[in-house]
Structures are given as C-alpha cells and as structure tokens.
C-alpha positions, 0 to 999 in steps of 0.5 A: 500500500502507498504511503504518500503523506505530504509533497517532495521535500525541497532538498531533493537531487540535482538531476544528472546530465542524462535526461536532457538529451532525451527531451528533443524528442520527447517535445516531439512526441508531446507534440504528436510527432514521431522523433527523428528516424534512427540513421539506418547504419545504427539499425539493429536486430535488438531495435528491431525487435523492440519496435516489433513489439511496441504498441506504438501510443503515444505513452509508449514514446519515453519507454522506446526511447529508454528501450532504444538506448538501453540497445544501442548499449548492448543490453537486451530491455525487459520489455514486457516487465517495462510496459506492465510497471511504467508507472508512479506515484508522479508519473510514468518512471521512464518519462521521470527518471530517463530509465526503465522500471526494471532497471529500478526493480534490479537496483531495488532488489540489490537493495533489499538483499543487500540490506537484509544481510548488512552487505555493506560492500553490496550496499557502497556499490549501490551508492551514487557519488556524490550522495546527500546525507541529511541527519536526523536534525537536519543537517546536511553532508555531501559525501564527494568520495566513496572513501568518505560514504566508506567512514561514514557508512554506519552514520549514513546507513543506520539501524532505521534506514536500514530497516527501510531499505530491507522493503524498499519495493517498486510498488512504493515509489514516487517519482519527480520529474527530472529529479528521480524516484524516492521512497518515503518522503525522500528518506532514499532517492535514487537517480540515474547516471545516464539515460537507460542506467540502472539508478544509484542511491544519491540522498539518504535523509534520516530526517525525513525517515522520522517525519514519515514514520511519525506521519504514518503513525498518526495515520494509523491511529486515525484508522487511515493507514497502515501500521508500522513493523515492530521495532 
C-alpha cells in the first residue's frame, strides 16, 4: 500500500546530465510527432525487435526511447516487465527518471538483499557519488568520495534506514520529474547516471525517515493507514 503523506521535500537531487538529451524528442512526441528516424547504419536486430513489439501510443514514446538506448548499449530491455510497471506515484518512471522500471526493480532488489544481510560492500556499490546525507536534525553532508560514504557508512546507513531499505519495493515509489524516484518522503532517492542506467542511491535523509514514520503513525491511529513493523 502507498504511503504518500505530504509533497517532495525541497532538498531533493540535482538531476544528472542524462535526461536532457532525451527531451528533443520527447517535445516531439508531446507534440504528436514521431522523433527523428534512427540513421539506418545504427539499425539493429535488438531495435528491431523492440519496435516489433511496441504498441506504438503515444505513452509508449519515453519507454522506446529508454528501450532504444538501453540497445544501442548492448543490453537486451525487459520489455514486457517495462510496459506492465511504467508507472508512479508522479508519473510514468521512464518519462521521470530517463530509465526503465526494471532497471529500478534490479537496483531495488540489490537493495533489499543487500540490506537484509548488512552487505555493506553490496550496499557502497549501490551508492551514487556524490550522495546527500541529511541527519536526523537536519543537517546536511555531501559525501564527494566513496572513501568518505566508506567512514561514514554506519552514520549514513543506520539501524532505521536500514530497516527501510530491507522493503524498499517498486510498488512504493514516487517519482519527480527530472529529479528521480524516492521512497518515503525522500528518506532514499535514487537517480540515474545516464539515460537507460540502472539508478544509484544519491540522498539518504534520516530526517525525513522520522517525519514519515511519525506521519504514518498518526495515520494509523486515525484508522487511515497502515501500521508500522515492530521495532
């Protein structure tokens, strides 16, 4: 079940250089027009093969795009998985992010195990650098370094955000266009390198986690939300 309690805190992640080069054609497909043709020389049997099974509507326009590029890269899309979850709180996740929904749900479930099993090397290689780091006061660190994600890890990584990403599911994400998904009022955001990438954790905010587990508690006891797990 969603928890969407309150709007996107302000301090979110500023957008990698990836999305921009998608919008020319996505303007056009806004517009009603195809984007430009493919040179044939890039022509391939992946391509091929994605524009063969594409419905071609109109909401379909971010995903072949993604598709396309996730091709040209030697990568064979999940197509099907990609249509049945190209959707989120916020909007389509290919059209957000630049990326597709299987490509979150690959980080995700790295995410899940590697937190289950306090995999920390796992979890660094999740980390996007640089990554945001907000206290549960507040205050902010930008970590340049993955030697300094390294020292900080234990900080960064608490017993609470831990917990958190022990169930981190696609289900639950909500998406900012430009910005990238986030789960529980932007306690975790993930961000996409490079159009088509899987996305990498960029901002691990404990204040907001607090904030969100004291909004669904008092949900919970208005009979409107869903009780937490015990602690």
């Amino acid at each position: 079940m969603r928890n969407r309690l309150q709007p996107p805190r302000p301090h979110l992640p500023n957008w990698r250089n990836g999305l921009p080069a998608l919008l020319p054609a996505l303007l056009l497909a806004a517009c009603g027009q195809a984007p430009p043709a493919t040179p044939p020389e890039r022509a391939t049997s992946a391509r091929d093969a994605i524009l063969a099974s594409a419905t071609q509507s109109p909401a379909e326009d971010c995903l072949l795009l993604v598709w396309e590029r996730q091709a040209a890269n030697g990568a064979a899309p999940d197509t099907d998985f990609d249509r049945a979850n190209d959707r989120a709180e916020g909007g389509a996740i290919s059209c957000a992010t630049g990326s597709s929904p299987s490509q979150f749900e690959a980080a995700l479930e790295t995410i899940r195990t590697a937190a289950r099993r306090g995999d920390k090397a796992a979890i660094l290689h999740e980390v996007g650098i640089p990554v945001l780091h907000i206290d549960a006061e507040g205050n902010r660190r930008e970590l340049t370094a993955q030697a300094d994600v390294d020292a900080a890890f234990d900080e960064v990584f608490d017993a609470g955000i831990l917990d958190m990403m022990k169930t981190v599911d696609l289900d639950d994400m909500a998406v900012v266009e430009g910005k990238g998904g986030y789960f529980e009022l932007g306690s975790l955001w993930l961000v996409v390198p490079e159009p088509g990438e899987r996305p990498k954790i960029v901002t691990v905010n404990r204040q907001a986690l607090g904030e969100a587990a004291s909004a669904a508690s008092q949900q919970a006891d208005a009979g409107g939300g869903r009780d937490l797990p015990a602690q």
